[in-house]
Structure formats: structure tokens, C-alpha cells
C-alpha positions in Angstrom: 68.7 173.0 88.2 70.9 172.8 84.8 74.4 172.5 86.1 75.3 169.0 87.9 78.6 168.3 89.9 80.7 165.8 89.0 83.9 163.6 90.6 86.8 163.3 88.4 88.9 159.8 89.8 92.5 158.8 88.3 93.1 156.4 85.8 96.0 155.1 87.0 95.7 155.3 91.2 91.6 155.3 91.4 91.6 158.3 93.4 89.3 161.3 93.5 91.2 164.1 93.0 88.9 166.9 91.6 84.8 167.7 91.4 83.8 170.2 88.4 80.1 171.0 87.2 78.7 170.2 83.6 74.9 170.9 82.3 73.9 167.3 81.3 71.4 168.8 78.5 74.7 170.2 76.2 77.6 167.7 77.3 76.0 164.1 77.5 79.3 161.9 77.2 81.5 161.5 79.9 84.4 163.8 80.5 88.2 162.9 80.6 90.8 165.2 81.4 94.3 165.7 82.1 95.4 166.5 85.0 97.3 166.5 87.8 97.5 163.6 90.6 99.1 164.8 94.2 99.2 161.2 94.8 100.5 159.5 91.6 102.9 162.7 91.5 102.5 163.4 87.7 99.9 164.1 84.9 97.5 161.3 84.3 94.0 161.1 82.7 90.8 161.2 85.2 87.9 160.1 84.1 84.0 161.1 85.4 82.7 159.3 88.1 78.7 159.9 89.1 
């Protein structure tokens, strides 16, 4: 199974907010994207959790 789900938790609030897949044989570093927070109420960077 090449794809593997992953937990994206905010930076700034520690919650997770959003799951996503990657294949761990093409991306091997740790993803961080921007997005949005319900619970912050703005744009803030999330980070991969296993």
C-alpha cells in the first residue's frame, strides 16, 4: 500500500484540523501547510503529525 494518511495539527492552537494522504517513497520530509483553523479563526501553518 503506497499512499499513507496523515494528521495535519496547528501550530499555534495544537489542534487537528485536517488528514491528507502522501506516498512516503517520493515525499520523505514532513509536510507543512497553510491553512485554515475553525478554531484559531484565521490562517496558520499545520504541521504533520504521525
Amino acid at each position: 500500500m503506497p499512499q499513507e494518511i496523515i494528521t495535519f495539527e496547528c501550530t499555534v492552537c495544537k489542534n487537528r484540523n485536517y488528514s491528507s494522504t502522501k506516498n512516503p517513497k517520493t515525499v520523505t520530509d514532513r509536510l507543512q501547510l497553510s491553512k485554515f483553523c475553525k478554531f484559531c479563526r484565521k490562517h496558520s501553518p499545520h504541521k504533520e503529525i504521525k
